[in-house]
N, CA and C atoms as an extended XYZ file, in Angstrom:
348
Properties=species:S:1:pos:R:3:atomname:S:1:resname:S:1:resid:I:1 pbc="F F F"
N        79.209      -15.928      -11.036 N   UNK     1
C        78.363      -16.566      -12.024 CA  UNK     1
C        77.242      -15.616      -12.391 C   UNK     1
N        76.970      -15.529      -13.776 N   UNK     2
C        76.231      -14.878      -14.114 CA  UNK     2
C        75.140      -15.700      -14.647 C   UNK     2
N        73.881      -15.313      -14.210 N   UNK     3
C        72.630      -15.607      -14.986 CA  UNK     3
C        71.318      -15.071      -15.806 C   UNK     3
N        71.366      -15.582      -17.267 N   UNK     4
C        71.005      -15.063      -17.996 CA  UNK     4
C        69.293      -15.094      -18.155 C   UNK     4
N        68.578      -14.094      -17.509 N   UNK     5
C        67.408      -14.026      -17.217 CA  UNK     5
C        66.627      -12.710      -17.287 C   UNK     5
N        65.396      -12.338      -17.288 N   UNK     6
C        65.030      -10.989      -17.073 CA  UNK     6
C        64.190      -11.272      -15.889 C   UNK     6
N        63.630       -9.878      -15.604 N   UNK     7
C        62.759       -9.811      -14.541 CA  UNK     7
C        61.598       -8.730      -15.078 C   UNK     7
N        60.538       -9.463      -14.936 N   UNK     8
C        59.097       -8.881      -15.189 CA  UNK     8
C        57.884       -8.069      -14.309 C   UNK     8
N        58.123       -7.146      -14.516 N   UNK     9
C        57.245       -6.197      -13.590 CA  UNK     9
C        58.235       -6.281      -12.194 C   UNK     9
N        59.361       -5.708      -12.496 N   UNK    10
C        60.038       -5.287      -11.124 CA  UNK    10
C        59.375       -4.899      -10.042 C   UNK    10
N        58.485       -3.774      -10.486 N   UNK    11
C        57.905       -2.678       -9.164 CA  UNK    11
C        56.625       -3.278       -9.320 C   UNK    11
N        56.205       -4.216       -9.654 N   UNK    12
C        54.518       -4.400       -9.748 CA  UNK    12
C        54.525       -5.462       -8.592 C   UNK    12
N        53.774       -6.169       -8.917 N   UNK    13
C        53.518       -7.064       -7.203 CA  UNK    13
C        54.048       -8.474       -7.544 C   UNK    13
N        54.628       -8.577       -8.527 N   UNK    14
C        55.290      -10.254       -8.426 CA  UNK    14
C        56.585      -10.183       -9.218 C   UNK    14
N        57.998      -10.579       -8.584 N   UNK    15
C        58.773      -10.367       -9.706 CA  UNK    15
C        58.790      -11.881      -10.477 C   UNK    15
N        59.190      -11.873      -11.723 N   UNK    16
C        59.487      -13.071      -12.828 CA  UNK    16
C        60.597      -12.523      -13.501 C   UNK    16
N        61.220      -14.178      -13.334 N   UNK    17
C        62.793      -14.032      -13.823 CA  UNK    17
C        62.593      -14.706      -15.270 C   UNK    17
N        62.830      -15.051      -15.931 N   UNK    18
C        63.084      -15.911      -17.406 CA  UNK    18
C        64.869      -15.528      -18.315 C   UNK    18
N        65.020      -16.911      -18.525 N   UNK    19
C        66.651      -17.186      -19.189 CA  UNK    19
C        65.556      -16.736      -20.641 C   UNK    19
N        67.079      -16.585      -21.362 N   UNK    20
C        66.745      -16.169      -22.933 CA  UNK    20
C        66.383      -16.724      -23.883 C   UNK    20
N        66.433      -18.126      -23.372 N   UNK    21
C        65.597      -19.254      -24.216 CA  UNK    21
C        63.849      -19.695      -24.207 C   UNK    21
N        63.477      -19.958      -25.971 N   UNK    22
C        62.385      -19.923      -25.812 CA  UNK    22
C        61.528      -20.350      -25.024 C   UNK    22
N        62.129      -21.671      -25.033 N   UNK    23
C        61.183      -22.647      -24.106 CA  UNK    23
C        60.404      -22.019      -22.604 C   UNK    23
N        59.663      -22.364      -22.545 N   UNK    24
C        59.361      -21.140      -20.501 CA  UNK    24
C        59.362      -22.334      -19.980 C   UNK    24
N        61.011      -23.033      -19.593 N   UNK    25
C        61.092      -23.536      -18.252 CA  UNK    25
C        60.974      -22.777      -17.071 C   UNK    25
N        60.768      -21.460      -16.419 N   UNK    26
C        60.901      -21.043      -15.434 CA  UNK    26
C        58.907      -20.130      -15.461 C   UNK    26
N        58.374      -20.576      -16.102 N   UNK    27
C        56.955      -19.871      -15.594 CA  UNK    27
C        57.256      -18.670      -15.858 C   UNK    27
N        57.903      -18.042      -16.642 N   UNK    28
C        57.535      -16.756      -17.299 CA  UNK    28
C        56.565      -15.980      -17.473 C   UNK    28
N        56.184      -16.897      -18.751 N   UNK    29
C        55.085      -16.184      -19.993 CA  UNK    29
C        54.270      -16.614      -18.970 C   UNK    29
N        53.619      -17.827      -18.432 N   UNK    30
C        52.386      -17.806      -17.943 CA  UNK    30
C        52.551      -17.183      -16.588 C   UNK    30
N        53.055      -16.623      -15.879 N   UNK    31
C        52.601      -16.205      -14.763 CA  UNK    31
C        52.342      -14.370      -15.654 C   UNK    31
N        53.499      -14.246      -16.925 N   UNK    32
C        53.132      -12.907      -17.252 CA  UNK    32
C        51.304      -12.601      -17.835 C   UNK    32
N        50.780      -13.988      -18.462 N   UNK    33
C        49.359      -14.388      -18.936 CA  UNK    33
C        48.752      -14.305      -17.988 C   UNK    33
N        48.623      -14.792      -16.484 N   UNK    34
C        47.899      -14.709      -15.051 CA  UNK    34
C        47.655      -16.213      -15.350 C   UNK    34
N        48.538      -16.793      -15.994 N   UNK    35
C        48.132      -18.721      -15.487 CA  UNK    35
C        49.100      -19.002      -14.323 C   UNK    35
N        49.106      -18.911      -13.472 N   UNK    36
C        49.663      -18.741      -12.340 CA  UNK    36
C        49.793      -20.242      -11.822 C   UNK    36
N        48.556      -21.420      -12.152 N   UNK    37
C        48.947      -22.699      -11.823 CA  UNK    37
C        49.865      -23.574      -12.806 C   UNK    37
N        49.565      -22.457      -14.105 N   UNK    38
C        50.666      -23.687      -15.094 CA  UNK    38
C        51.976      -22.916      -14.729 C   UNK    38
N        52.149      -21.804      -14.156 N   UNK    39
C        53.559      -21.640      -13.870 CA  UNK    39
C        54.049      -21.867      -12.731 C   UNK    39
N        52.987      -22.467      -11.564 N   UNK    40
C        53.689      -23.496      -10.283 CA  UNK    40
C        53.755      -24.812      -10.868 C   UNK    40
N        53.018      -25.142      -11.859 N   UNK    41
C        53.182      -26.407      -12.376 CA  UNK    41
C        54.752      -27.133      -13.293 C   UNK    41
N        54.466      -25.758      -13.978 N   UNK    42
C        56.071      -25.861      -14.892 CA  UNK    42
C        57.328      -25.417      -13.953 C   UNK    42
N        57.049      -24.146      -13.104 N   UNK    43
C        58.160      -23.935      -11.981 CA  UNK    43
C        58.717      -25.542      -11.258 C   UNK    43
N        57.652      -26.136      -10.648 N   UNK    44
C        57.627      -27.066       -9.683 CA  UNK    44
C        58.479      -28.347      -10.433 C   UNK    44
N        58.121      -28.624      -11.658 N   UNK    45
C        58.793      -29.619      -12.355 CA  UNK    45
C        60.613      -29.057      -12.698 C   UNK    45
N        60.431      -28.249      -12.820 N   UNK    46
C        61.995      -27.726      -13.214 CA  UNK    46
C        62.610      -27.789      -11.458 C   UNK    46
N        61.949      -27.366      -10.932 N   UNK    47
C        63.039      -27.134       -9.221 CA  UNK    47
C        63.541      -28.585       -9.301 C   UNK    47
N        62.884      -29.779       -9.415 N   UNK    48
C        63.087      -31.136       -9.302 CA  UNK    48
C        64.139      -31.607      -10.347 C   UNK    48
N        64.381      -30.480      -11.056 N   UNK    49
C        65.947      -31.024      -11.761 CA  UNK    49
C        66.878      -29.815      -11.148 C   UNK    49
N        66.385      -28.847      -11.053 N   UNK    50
C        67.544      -27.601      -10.154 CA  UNK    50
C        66.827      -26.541       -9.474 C   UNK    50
N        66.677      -27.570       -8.083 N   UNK    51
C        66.213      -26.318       -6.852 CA  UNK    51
C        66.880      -25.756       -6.021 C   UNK    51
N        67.918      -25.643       -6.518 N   UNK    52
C        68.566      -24.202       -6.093 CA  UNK    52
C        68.548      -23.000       -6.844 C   UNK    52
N        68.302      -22.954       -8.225 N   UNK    53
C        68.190      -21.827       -9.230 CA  UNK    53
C        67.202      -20.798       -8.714 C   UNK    53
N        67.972      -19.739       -8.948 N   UNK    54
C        67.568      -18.367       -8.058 CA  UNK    54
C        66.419      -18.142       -9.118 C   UNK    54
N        66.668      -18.263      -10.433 N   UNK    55
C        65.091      -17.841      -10.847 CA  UNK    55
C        63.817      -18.412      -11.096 C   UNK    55
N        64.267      -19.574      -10.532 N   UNK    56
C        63.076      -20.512      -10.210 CA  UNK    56
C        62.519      -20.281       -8.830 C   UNK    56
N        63.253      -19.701       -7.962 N   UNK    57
C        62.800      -19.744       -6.576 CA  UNK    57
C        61.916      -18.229       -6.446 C   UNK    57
N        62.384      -17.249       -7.098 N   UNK    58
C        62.099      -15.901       -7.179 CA  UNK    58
C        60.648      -15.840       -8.193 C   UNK    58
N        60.510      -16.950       -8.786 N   UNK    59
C        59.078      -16.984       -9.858 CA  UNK    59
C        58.325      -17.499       -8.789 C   UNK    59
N        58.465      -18.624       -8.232 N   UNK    60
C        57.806      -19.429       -7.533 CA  UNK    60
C        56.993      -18.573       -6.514 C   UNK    60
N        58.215      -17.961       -5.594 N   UNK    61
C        58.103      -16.913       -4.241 CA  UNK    61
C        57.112      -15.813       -5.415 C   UNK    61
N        56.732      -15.486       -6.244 N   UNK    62
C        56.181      -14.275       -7.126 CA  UNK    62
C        54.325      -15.465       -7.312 C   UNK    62
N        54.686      -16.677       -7.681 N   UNK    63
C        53.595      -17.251       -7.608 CA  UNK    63
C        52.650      -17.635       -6.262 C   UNK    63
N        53.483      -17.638       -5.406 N   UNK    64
C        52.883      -18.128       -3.963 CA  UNK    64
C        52.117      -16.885       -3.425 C   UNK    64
N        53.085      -15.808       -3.584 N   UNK    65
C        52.546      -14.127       -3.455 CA  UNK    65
C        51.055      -13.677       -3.811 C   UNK    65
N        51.059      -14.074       -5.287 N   UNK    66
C        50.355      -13.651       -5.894 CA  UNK    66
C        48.739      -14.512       -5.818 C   UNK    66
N        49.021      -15.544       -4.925 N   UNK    67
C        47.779      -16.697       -4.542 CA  UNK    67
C        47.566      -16.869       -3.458 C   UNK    67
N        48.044      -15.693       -2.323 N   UNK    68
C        47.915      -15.893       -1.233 CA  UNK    68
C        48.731      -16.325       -0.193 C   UNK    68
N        50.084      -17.380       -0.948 N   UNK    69
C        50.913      -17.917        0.204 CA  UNK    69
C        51.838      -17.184        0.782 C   UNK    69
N        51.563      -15.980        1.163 N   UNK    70
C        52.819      -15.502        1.717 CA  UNK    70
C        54.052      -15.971        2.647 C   UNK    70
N        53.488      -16.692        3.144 N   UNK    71
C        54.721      -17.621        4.074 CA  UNK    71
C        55.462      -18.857        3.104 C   UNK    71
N        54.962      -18.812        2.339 N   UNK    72
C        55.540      -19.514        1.508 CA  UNK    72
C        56.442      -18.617        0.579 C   UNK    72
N        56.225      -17.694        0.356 N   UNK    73
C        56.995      -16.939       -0.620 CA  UNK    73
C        57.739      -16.711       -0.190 C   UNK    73
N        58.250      -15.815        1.407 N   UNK    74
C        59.219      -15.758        2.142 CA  UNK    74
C        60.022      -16.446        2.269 C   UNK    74
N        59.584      -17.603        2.295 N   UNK    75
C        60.570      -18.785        2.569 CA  UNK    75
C        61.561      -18.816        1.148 C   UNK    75
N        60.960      -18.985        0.285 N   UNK    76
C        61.543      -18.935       -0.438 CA  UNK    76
C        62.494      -17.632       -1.557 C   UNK    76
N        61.971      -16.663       -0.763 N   UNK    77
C        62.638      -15.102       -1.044 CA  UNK    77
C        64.294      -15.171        0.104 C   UNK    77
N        63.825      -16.271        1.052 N   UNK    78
C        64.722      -16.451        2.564 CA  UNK    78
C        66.010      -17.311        1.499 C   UNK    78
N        65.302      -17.825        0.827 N   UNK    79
C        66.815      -19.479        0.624 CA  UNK    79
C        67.497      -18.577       -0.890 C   UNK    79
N        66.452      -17.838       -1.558 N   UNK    80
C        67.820      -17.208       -2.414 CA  UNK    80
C        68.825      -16.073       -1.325 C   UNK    80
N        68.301      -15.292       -0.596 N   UNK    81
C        69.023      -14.754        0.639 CA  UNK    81
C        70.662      -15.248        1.007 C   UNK    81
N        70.092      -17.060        1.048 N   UNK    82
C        71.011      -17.738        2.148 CA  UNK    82
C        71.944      -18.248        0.723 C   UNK    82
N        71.436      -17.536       -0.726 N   UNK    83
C        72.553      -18.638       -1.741 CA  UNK    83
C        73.527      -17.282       -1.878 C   UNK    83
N        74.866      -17.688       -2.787 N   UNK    84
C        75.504      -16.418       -3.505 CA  UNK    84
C        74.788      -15.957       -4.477 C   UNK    84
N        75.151      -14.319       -4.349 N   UNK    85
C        74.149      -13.674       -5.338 CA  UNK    85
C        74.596      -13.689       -6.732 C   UNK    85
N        73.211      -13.893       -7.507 N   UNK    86
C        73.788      -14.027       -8.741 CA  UNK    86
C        73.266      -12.800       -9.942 C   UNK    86
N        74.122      -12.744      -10.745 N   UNK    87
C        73.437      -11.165      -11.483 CA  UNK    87
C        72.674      -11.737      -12.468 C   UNK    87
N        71.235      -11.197      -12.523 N   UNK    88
C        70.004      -11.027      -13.328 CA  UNK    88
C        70.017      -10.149      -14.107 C   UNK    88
N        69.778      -10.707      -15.886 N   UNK    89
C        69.476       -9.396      -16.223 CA  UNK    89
C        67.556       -8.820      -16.499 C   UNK    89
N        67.775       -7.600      -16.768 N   UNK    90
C        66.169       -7.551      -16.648 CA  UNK    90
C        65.706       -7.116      -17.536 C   UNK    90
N        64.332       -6.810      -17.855 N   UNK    91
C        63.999       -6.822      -18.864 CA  UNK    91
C        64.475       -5.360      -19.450 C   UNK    91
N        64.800       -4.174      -19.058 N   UNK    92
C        65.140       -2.885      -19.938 CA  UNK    92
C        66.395       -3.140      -19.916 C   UNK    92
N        67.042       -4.096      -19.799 N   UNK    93
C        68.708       -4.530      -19.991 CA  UNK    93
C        69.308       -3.998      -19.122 C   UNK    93
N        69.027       -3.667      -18.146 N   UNK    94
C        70.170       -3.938      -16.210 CA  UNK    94
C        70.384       -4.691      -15.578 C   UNK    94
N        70.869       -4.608      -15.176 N   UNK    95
C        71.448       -6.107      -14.554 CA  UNK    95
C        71.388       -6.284      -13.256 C   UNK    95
N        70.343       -6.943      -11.743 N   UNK    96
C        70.063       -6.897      -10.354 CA  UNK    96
C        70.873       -7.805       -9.897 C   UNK    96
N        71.033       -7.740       -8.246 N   UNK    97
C        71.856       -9.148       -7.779 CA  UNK    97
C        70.432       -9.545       -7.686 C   UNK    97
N        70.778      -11.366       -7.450 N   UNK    98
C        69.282      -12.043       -7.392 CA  UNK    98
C        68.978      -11.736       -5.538 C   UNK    98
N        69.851      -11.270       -5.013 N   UNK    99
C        69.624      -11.064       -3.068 CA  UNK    99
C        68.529       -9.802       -3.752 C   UNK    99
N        68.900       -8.598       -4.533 N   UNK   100
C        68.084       -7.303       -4.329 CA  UNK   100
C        66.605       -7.896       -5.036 C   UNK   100
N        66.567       -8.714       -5.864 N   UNK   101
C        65.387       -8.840       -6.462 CA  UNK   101
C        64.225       -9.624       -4.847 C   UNK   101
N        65.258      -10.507       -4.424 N   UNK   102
C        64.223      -11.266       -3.044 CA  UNK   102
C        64.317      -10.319       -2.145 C   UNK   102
N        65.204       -8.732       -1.944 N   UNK   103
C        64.148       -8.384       -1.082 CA  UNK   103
C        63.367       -7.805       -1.449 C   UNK   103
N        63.393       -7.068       -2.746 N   UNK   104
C        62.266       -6.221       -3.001 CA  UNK   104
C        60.645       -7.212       -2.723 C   UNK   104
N        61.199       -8.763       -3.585 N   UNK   105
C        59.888       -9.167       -3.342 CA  UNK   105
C        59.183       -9.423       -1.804 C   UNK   105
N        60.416       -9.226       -0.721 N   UNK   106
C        60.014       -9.455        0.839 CA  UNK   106
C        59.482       -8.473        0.895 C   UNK   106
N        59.797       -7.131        0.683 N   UNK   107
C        59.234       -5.481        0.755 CA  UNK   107
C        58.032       -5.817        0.149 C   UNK   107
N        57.791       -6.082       -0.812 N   UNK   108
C        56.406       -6.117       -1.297 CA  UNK   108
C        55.519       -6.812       -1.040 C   UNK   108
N        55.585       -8.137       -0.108 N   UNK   109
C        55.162       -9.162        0.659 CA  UNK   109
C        54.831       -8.381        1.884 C   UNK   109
N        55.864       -7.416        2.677 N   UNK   110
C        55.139       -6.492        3.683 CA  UNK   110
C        54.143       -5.802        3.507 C   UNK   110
N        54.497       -4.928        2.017 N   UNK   111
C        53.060       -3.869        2.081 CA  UNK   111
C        52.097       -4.271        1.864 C   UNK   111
N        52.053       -5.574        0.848 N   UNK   112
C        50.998       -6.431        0.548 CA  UNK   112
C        49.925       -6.800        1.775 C   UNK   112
N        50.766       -6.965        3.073 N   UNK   113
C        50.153       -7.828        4.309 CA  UNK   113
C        49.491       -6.490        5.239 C   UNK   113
N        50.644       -5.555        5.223 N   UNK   114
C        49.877       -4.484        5.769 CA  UNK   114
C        48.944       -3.945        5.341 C   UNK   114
N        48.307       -3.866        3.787 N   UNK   115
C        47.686       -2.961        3.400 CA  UNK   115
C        46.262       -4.060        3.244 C   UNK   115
N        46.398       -5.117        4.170 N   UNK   116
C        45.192       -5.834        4.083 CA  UNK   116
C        44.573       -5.759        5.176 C   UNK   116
């Protein structure tokens, strides 16, 4: 299964996934703006119709990161881990498994912790 999404600021400190449709069900645009609560807000309402979707879990884990929850992000960098991987595309048009995108964001959750 393929899913049709990008990923925002790969190498920067939070990844964001978004499908190709306008609407920002997945906290996109606002976590790309730094509204970081309207995109746990809009994330959080969408998991409650599909929380298993890898790019809802990978925004979320990018929002928790980015506010401090690191154990929370893990966790949730952990359960796309434990799903089948699914291919992302990203924003310069390549295509990641969604496993490589959660670990990079675990890798970056380490240096984040060490370098504090």
């Amino acid at each position: 299964m393929r899913l049709c999404g990008c990923v925002a600021a790969v190498l920067a400190t939070a990844i964001a996934v978004v499908p190709a449709a306008a609407k920002d069900r997945v906290g996109y645009q606002a976590i790309s703006a730094g509204s970081l609560a309207q995109a746990e807000q809009t994330i959080a309402a969408e998991r409650v119709i599909f929380p298993a979707r890898p790019e809802l879990m990978l925004n979320l884990a990018a929002v928790y990161a980015r506010t401090g929850r690191p154990a929370q992000a893990r966790a949730l960098y952990g359960q796309v881990l434990d799903q089948t991987p699914v291919a992302m595309d990203l924003p310069d048009g390549n295509v990641q498994s969604s496993h490589v995108l959660a670990q990079r964001g675990l890798a970056r959750l380490g240096a984040t912790v060490a370098s504090r």
